[in-house]
C-alpha positions as CSV (number, residue, x, y, z in Angstrom):
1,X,-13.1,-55.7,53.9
2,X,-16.9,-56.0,54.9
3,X,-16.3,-53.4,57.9
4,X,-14.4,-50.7,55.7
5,X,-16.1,-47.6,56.2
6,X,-15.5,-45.1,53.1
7,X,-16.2,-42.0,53.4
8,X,-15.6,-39.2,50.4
9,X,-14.0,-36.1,51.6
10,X,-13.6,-32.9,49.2
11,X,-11.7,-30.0,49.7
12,X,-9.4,-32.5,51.3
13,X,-6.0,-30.4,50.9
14,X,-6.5,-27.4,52.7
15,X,-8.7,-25.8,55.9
16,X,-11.9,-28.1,57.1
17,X,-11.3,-31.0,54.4
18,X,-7.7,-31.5,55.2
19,X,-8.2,-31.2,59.2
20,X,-11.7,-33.7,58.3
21,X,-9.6,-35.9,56.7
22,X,-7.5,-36.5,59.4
23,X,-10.0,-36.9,62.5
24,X,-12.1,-39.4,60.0
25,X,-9.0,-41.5,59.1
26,X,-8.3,-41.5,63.2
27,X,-11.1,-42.6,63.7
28,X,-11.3,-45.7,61.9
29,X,-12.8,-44.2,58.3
30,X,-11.3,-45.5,54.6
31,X,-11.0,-42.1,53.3
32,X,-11.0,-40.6,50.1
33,X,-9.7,-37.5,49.8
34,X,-10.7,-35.2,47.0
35,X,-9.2,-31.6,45.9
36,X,-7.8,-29.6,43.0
37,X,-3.8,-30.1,44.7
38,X,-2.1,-33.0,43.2
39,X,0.8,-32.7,45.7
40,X,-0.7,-32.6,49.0
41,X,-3.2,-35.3,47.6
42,X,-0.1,-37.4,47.3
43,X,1.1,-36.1,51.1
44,X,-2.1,-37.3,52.4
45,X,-2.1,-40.8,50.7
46,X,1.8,-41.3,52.0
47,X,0.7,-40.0,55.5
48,X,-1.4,-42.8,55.4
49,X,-4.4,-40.1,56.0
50,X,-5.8,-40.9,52.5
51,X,-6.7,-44.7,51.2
52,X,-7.0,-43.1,47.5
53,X,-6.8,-40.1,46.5
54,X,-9.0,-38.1,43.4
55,X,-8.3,-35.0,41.8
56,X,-11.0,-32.9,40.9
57,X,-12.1,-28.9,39.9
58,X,-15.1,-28.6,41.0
59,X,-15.6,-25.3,39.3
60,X,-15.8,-27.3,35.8
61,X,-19.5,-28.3,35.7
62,X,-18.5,-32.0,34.3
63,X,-16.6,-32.7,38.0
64,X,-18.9,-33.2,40.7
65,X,-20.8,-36.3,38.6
66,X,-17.5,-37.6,37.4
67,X,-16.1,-37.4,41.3
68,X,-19.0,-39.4,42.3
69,X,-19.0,-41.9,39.7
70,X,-14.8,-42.4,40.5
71,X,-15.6,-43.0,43.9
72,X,-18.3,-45.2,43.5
73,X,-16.1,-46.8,41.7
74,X,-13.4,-47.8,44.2
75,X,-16.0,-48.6,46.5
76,X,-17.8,-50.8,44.5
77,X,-21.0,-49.0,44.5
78,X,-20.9,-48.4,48.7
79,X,-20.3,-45.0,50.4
80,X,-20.9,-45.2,54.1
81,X,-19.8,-41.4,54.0
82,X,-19.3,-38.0,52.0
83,X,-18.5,-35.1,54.0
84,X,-18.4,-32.4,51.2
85,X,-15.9,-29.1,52.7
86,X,-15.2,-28.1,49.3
87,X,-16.0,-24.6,48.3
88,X,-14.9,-20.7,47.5
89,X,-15.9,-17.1,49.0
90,X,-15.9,-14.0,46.4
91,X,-16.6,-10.6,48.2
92,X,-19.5,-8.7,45.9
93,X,-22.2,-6.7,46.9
94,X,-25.8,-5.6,44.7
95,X,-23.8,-2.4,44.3
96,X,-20.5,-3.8,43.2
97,X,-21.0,-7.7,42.5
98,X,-20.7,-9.4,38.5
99,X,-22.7,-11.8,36.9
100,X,-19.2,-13.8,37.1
101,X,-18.7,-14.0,40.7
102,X,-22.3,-14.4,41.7
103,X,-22.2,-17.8,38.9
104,X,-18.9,-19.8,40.0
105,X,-19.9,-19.6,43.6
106,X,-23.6,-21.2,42.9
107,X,-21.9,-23.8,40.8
108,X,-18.8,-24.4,43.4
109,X,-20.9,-24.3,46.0
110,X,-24.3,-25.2,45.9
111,X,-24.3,-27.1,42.3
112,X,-21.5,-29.2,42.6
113,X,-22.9,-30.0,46.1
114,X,-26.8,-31.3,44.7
115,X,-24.4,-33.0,41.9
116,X,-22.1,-34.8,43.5
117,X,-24.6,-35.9,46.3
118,X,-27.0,-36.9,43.6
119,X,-24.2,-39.2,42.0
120,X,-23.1,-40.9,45.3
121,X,-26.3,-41.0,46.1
122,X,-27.1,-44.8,45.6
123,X,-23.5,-45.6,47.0
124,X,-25.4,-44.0,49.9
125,X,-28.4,-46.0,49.7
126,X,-26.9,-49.2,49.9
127,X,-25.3,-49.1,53.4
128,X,-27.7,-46.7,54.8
129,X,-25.1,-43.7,54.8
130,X,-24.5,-40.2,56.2
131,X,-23.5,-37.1,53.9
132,X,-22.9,-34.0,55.8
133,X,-22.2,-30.5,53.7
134,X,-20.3,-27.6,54.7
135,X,-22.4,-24.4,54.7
136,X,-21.9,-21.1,56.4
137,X,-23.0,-19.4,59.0
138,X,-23.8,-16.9,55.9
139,X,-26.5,-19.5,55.0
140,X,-28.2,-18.7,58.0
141,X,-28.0,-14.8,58.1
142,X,-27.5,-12.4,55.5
143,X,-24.5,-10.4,55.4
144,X,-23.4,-7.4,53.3
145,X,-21.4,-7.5,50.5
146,X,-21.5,-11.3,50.1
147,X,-24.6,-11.8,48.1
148,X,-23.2,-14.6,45.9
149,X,-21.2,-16.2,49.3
150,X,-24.6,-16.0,50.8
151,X,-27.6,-17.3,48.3
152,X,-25.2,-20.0,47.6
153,X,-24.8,-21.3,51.4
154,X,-28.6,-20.5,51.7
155,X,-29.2,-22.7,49.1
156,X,-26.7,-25.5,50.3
157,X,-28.8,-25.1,53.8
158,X,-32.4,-26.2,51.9
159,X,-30.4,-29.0,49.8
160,X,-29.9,-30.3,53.4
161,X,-33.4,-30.3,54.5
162,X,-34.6,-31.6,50.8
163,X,-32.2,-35.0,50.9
164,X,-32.4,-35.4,54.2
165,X,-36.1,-35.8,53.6
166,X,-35.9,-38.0,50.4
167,X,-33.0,-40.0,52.3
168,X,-35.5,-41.3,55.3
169,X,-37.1,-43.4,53.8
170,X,-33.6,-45.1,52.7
171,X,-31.8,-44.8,56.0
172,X,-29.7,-42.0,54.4
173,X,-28.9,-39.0,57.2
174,X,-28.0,-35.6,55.5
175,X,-26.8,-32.7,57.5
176,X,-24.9,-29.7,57.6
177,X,-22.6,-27.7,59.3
178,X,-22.6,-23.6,59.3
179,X,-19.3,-22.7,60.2
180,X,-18.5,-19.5,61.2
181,X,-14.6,-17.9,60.9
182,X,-12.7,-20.5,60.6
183,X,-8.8,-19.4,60.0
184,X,-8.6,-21.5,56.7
185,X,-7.2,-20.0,53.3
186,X,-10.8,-19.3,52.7
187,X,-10.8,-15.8,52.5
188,X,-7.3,-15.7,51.3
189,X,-8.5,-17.3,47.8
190,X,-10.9,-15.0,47.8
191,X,-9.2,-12.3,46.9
192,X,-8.9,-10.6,50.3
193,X,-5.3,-9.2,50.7
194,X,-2.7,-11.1,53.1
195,X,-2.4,-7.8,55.2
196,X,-5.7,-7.6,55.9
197,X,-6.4,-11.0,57.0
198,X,-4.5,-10.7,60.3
199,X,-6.9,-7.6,61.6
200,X,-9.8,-9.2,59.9
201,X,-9.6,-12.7,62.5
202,X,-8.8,-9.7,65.0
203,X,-12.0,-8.3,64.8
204,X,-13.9,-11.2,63.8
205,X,-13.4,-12.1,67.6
206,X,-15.8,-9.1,68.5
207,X,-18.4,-10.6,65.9
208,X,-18.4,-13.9,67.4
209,X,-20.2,-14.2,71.4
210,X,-17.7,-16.5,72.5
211,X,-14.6,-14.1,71.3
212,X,-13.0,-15.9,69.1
213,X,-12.6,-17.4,65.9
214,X,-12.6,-21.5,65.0
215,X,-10.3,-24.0,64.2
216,X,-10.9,-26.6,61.3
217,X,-10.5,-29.0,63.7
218,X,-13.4,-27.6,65.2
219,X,-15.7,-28.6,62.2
220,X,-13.9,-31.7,62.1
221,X,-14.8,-33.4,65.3
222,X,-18.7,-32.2,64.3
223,X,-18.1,-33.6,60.9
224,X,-17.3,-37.0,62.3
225,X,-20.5,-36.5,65.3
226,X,-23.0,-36.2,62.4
227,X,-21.5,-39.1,60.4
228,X,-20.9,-41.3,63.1
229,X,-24.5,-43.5,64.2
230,X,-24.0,-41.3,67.8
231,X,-26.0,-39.4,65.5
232,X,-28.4,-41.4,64.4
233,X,-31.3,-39.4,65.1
234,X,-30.3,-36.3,63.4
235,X,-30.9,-35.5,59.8
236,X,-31.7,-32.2,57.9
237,X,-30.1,-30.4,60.6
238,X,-28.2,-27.4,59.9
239,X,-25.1,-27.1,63.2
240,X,-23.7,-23.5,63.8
241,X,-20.4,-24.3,65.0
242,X,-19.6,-20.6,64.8
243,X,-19.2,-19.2,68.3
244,X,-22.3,-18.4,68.6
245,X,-22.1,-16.0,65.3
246,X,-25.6,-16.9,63.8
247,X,-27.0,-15.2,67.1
248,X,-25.5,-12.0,66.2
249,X,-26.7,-8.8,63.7
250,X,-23.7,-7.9,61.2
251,X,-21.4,-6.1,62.5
């Protein structure tokens, strides 16, 4: 068991986390898998994709340290690897945005993230271990009518640069990946209407230079690049695997 590589995964049953979950495990990785669905949790774990599954809502303030402590757990205070995908997109503007939807996506997205990496953070320490978190490409460039979506990801992108630099020291690598479109249930959850998400990826291929939109298992195969030692050099590095998107004005 000296060679077992853990690595913590959230948003493990759907988009980016799932498809994550899977190139990591292929790859050799112990994987924990993490998410809010009990069912395809169990699907993962009988796949043989998931070592041990752990069910959390990361939108209760309480999760992201009780995650971290659970995981440390099972690894006996060791994490060679947390690859945080968890998190939610609310559309809201200054003109039309609440107080409500700007505060759940700072805690879901950029709270939870400094508190669960905090927590796993000497599980990190101890093996000299790579965290990479899933931003945005919105946490590079603004965009209109995603204020909340945006500050958060911005803030995710600095949280980066901050542990990457505290980590050093340690060994610990931290870095990010800004996605663009990614056909995930993303948007979906958001609140954006089933009929409109077909034109939406339609002309999201005119927003992106390369004419297209991603695949999760795009972000996978960077997920595993960054915390893989081919790597080894890289830390507080923000990746656009978007297309070529963060180029771009809105449009």
């Amino acid at each position: 068991m000296s060679d077992t590589k853990y690595v913590l995964v959230t948003g493990a049953t759907s988009g980016i986390g799932e498809a994550s979950a899977k190139r990591l495990a292929e790859n050799g990785w112990t994987v924990i898998a993490a998410g809010r669905n009990e069912e395809k949790l169990a699907q993962l774990k009988a796949d043989g994709i998931a070592a041990h599954t752990l069910v959390a809502d990361l939108s209760q303030t309480d999760q992201p340290r009780e995650l971290g402590k659970r995981c440390l757990e099972i690894t006996k205070g060791k994490l060679h690897g947390l690859l945080h995908a968890a998190g939610i997109l609310i559309g809201g503007g200054m003109d039309n945005g609440t107080d409500e939807v700007f505060d759940i996506q700072m805690q879901v997205n950029l709270t939870a993230s400094y508190r669960l990496l905090s927590e796993v953070w000497p599980g990190l320490v101890a093996v000299k271990g790579s965290a990479v978190l899933v931003s945005s490409v919105t946490g590079l460039r603004a965009f209109p009518g995603l204020v909340g979506y945006c500050v958060s990801k911005a803030g995710v992108d600095q949280l980066v640069r901050c542990a990457a630099l505290d980590g050093a020291p340690q060994g610990v690598r931290v870095n990010g990946i800004n996605p663009g479109v990614v056909v995930t249930e993303l948007h979906k959850r958001g609140g954006m209407p089933e009929e409109n998400y077909g034109p939406f990826l339609e002309h999201s291929k005119t927003t992106h230079p390369l004419g297209r939109v991603g695949t999760p298992e795009e972000i996978a195969d960077a997920a595993l690049f960054l915390l893989n030692d081919t790597s080894g050099w890289i830390t507080g590095a923000s990746l656009p695997v978007d297309g070529g998107r963060h180029q771009t004005c809105a449009r």
